[in-house]
C-alpha positions in Angstrom: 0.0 0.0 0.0 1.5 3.6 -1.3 1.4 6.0 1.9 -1.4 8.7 2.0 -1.6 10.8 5.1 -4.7 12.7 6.2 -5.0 14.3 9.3 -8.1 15.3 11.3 -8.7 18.0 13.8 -11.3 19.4 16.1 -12.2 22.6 15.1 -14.7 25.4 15.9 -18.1 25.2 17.2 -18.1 21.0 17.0 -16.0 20.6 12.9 -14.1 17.8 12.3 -11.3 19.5 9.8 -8.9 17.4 7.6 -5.5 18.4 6.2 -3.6 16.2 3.7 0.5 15.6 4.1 1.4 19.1 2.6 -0.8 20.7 5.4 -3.6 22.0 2.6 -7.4 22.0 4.2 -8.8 19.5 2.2 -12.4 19.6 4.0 -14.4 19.6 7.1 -16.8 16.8 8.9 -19.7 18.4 10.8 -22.7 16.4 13.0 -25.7 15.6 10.8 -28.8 17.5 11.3 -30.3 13.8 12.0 -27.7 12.1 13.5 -24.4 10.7 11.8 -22.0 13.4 9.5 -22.0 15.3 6.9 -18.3 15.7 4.6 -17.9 19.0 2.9 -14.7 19.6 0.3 -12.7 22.5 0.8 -15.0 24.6 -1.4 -17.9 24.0 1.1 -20.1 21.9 -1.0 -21.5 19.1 0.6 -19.8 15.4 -0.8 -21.3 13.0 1.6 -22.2 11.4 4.6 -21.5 8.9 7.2 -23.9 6.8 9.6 -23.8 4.5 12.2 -23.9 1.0 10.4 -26.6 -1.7 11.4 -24.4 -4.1 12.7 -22.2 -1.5 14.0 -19.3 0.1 12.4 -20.0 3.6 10.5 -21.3 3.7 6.4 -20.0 6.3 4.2 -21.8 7.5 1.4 -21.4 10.0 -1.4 -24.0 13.1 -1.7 -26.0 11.1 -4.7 -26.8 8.2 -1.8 -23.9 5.7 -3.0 -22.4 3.5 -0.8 -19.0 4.1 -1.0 -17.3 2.0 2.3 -17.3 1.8 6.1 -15.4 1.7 9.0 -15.1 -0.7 12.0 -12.8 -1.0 15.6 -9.7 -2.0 15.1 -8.7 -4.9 17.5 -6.1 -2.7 19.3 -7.9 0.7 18.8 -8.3 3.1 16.1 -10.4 2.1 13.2 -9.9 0.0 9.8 -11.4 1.7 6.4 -13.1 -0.6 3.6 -14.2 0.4 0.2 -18.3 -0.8 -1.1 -16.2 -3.8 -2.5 -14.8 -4.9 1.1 -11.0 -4.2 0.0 -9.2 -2.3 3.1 -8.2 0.7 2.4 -6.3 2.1 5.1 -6.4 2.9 9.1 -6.8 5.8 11.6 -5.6 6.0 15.1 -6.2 9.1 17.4 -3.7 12.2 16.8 -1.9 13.6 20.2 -3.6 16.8 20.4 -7.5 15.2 19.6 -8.4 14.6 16.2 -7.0 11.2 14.1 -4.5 10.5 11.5 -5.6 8.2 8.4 -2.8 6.2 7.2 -3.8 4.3 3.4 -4.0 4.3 0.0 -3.3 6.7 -2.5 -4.2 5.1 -5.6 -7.2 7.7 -6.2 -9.8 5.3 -5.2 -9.8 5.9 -1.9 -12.8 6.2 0.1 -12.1 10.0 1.2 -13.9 9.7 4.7 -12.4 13.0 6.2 -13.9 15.0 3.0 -11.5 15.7 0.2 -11.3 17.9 -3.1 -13.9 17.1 -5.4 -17.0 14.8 -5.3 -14.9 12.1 -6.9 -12.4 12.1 -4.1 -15.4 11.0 -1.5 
């Protein structure tokens, strides 16, 4: 697995905001209206979604409602990613000052959890 950094902080009034390796403010998580959280890009448009999963875990989707992976507990903390096909995609344990770091793939297919720059990034 090529390396792809992307680290999330808490921010003002309750955001989630994510950074890529370079430092650039790739996008912002925010609590949904009705539970779960809502992924904007760095431009502010709204790319997706996340929710508490059925059997546990949390489903990400893109805006358009497609399924695009989910996350479950990691057996010595931190959390595992998997794309809609089941292939893992990378991990995230909790950053020093709050926050997480995601450690995983950067072959463009990744499942942009933590927001990212375009629609197709998510």
């Amino acid at each position: 697995m090529n390396g792809k950094k992307i680290t999330s902080i808490l921010g003002i009034f309750g955001s989630i905001d994510h950074y890529d390796e370079d430092g650039n403010h790739i996008g912002y998580s925010l609590p949904g209206i009705f539970g779960g959280v809502d992924h904007y890009d760095s431009d502010r448009k709204h790319i997706g979604y996340s929710l508490d999963g059925i059997f546990g875990g949390t489903d990400h989707y893109k805006d358009d409602g497609t399924r695009v992976g989910y996350s479950a507990e990691g057996i010595f903390g931190g959390k595992k990613h998997y794309d809609a096909t089941g292939a893992y995609k990378g991990f995230s344990t909790p950053g020093v000052i709050g926050g997480s770091i995601f450690t995983g793939d950067d072959d463009g297919s990744d499942i942009g959890i933590f927001g990212g720059n375009s629609e197709d990034d998510f």
